[in-house]
VOVODREN-781126 format. One record per residue (C-alpha): residue number from 1; x, y, z. Coordinates in steps of 0.2 Angstrom, whole numbers, always signed. Layout:
residues N
@nr: NUM c1: X c2: Y c3: Z
...
END
This chain:
residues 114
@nr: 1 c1: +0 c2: +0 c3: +0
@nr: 2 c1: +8 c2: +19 c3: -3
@nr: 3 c1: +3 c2: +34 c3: +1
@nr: 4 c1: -9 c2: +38 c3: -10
@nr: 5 c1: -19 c2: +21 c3: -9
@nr: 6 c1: -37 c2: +24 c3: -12
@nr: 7 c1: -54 c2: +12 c3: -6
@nr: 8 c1: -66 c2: +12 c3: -19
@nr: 9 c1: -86 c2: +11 c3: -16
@nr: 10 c1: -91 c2: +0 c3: -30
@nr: 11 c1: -84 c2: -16 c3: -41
@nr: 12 c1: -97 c2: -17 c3: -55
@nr: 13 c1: -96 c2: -11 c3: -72
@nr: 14 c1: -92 c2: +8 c3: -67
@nr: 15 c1: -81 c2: +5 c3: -52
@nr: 16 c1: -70 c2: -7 c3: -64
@nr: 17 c1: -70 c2: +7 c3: -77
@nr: 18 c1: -62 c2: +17 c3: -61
@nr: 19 c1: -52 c2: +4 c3: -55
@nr: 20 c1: -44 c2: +4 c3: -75
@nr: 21 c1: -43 c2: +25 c3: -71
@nr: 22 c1: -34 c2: +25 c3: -57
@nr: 23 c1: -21 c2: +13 c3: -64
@nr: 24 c1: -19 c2: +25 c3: -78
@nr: 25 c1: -18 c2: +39 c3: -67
@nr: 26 c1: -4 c2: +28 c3: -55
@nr: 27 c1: -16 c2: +27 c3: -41
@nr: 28 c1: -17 c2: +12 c3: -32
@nr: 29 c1: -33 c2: +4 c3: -27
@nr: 30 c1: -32 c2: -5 c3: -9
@nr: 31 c1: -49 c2: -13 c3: -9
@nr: 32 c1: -68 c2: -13 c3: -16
@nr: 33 c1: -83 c2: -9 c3: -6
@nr: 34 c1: -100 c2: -15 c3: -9
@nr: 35 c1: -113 c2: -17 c3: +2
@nr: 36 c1: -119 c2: -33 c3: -7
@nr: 37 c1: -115 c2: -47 c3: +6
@nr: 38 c1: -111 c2: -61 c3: -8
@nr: 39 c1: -97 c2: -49 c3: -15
@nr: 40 c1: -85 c2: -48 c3: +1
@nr: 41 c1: -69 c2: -57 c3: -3
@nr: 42 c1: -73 c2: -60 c3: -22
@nr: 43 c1: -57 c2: -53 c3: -33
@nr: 44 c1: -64 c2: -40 c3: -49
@nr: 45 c1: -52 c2: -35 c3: -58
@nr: 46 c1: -38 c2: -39 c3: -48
@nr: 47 c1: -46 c2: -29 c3: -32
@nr: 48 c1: -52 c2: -38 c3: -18
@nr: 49 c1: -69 c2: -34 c3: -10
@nr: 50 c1: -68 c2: -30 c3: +7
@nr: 51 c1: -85 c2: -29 c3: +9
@nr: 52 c1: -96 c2: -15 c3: +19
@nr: 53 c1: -87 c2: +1 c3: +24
@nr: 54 c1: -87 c2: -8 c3: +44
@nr: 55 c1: -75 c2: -21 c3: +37
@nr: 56 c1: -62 c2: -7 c3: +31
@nr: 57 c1: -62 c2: -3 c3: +47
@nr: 58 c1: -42 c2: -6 c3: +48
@nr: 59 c1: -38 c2: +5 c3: +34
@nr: 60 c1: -47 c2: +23 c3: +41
@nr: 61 c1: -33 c2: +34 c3: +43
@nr: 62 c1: -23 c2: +26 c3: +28
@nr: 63 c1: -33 c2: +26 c3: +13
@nr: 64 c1: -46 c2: +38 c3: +7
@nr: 65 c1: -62 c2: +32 c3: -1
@nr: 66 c1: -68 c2: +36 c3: -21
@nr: 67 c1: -89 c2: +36 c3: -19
@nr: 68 c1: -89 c2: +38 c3: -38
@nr: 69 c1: -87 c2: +21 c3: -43
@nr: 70 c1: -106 c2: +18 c3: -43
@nr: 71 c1: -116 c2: +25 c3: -57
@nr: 72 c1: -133 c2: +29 c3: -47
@nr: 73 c1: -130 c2: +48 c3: -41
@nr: 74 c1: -142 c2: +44 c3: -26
@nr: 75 c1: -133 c2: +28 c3: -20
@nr: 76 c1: -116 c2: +37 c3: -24
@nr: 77 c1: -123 c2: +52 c3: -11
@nr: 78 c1: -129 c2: +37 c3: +4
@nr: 79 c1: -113 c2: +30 c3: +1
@nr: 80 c1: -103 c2: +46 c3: +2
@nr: 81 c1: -112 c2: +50 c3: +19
@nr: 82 c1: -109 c2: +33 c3: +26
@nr: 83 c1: -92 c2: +36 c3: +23
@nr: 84 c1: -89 c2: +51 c3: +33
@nr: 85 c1: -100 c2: +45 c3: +47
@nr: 86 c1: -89 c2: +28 c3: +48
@nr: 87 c1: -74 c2: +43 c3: +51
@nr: 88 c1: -66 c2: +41 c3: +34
@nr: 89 c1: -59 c2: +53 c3: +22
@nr: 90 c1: -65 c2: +56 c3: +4
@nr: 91 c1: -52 c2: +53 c3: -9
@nr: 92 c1: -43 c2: +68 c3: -22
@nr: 93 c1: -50 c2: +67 c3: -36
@nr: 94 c1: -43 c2: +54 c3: -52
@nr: 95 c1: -42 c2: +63 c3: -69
@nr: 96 c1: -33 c2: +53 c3: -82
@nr: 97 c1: -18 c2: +57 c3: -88
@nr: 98 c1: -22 c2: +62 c3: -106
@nr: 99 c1: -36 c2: +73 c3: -101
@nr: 100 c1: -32 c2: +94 c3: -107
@nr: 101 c1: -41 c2: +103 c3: -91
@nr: 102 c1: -44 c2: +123 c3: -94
@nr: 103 c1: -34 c2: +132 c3: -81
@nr: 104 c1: -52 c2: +139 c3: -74
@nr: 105 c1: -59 c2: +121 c3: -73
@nr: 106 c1: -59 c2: +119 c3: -54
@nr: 107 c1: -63 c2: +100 c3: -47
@nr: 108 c1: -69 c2: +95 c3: -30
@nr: 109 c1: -64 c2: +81 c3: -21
@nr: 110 c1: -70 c2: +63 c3: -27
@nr: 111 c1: -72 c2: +69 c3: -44
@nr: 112 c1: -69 c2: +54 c3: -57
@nr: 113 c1: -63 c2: +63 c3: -76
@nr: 114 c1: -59 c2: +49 c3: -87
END
């Protein structure tokens, strides 16, 4: 794990197309969430699935968490609030590498721009 290790909320089809952005970006991905009992310790795409964000307990204080890696904006807000009620941080953002930002673009936190 480094420095900038992330958790990221979701291993379907969207959180895989994170997963593939934050290895572009060089951002390491220490573990999955999903609140979907049968996923905890399944292996997607490499990243194992430590299930809810109570069983990532042992990572709070060394990883942030990326909420964006579900598609549904409601789920991605629940998710985003349990996280900082469980005392986590929210991860910088991930742009990848070949994206051309204007200078007067300004990107909050948790922001995915693939």
């Amino acid at each position: 794990m480094t420095a900038n290790s992330i958790l990221v909320w979701g291993c379907g089809g969207h959180g895989r197309e994170v997963f593939f952005l934050c290895e572009c970006a060089g951002v390491e991905v220490a573990g999955a969430l999903d609140e979907r009992p049968h996923m905890k310790g399944q292996v997607v795409d490499g990243v194992t699935v430590l299930g809810d964000i109570a069983d990532a307990a042992e990572f709070r204080g060394r990883c942030k968490v990326l909420c964006t890696g579900v598609g549904d904006p409601h789920l991605r807000r629940r998710l985003w609030e349990k996280t900082v009620l469980a005392g986590f941080e929210i991860a910088d953002s991930v742009v990848h590498p070949n994206i051309r930002l204007s200078r007067r673009t300004n990107i909050g936190r948790g922001c995915v721009i693939c």
